[in-house]
N, C-alpha and C positions, 0 to 999 in steps of 0.2 A: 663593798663590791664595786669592779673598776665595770662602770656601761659603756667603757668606749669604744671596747672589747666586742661588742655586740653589733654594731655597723658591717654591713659589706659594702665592700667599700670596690674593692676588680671586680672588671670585664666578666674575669671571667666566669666568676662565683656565682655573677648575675645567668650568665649565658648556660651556665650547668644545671641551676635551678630550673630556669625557663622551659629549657629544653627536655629534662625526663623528670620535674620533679612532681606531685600531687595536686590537683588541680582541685579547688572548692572556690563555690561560687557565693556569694553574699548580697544583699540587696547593694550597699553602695560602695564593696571593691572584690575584686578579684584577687586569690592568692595560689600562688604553687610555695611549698614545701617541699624537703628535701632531707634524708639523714645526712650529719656532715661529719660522724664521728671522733666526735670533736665533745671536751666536759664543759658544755656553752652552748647556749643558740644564739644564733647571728641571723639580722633580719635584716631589708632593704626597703626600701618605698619608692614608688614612680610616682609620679604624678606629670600625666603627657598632657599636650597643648588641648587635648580633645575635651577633658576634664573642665577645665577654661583657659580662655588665652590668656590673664593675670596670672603674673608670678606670685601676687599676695596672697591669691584666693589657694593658686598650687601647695604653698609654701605655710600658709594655716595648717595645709589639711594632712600636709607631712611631717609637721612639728604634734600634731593632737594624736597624728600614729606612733610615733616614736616615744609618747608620752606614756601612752596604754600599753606599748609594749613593756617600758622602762616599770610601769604601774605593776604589773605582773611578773615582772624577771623574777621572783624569789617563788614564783608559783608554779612556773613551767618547766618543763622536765628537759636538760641539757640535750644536747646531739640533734638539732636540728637547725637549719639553713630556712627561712623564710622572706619569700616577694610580697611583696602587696602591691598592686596597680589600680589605683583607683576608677571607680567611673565618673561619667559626669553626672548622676546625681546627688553623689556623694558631697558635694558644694552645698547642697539644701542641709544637709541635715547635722547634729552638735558633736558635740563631746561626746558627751551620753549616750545616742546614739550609735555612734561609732564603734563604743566599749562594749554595750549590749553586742551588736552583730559580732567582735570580735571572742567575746565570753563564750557566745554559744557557739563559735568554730572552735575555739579550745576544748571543751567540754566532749562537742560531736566527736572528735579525733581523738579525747582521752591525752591531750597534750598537758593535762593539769596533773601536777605533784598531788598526793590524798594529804 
């Protein structure tokens, strides 16, 4: 399976989620979802200056989300478009953690293949 395919990468893909897509809140990011009709989901990540002003510290914590997504791509059910924007306490906490809060948003929404 090609994961390059899974990036969103336009404006605009960004601006459509954003704008009317499902709103769930997590301890350390916030996410909208979106159906995009499509036999794939494709996901995005921010991570804004507010998060922290290091690019290294941004730039961990978007490489450990795109990890957990890529970890589950064969578990999650195609046709959907996902944001994640992290907070700023998301900087405190691992891996592990991140996967956790992300599992139980899958689960909560039934985004999981049985």
């Amino acid at each position: 399976m090609r994961f390059a395919v899974h990036f969103l990468k336009n404006k605009k893909d960004f601006q459509r989620i954003l704008k009317s897509g499902y709103f769930y809140n997590a301890p350390y990011f916030k996410m909208k979802w979106l159906d995009n009709r499509l036999a794939i989901f494709r996901f995005g990540v921010v991570a804004s200056l507010k998060v922290d002003k290091k690019a290294v510290v941004r730039n961990k914590l978007k490489r450990r989300m795109r990890a957990i997504f890529l970890d589950q791509a064969t578990h999650l059910k195609p046709g959907y478009d996902f944001v994640i924007m992290f907070k700023p306490e998301a900087k405190k906490c691992d891996y592990h953690q991140l996967k956790e809060a992300m599992l139980i948003f899958f689960q909560k929404n039934r985004l999981l293949n049985k």
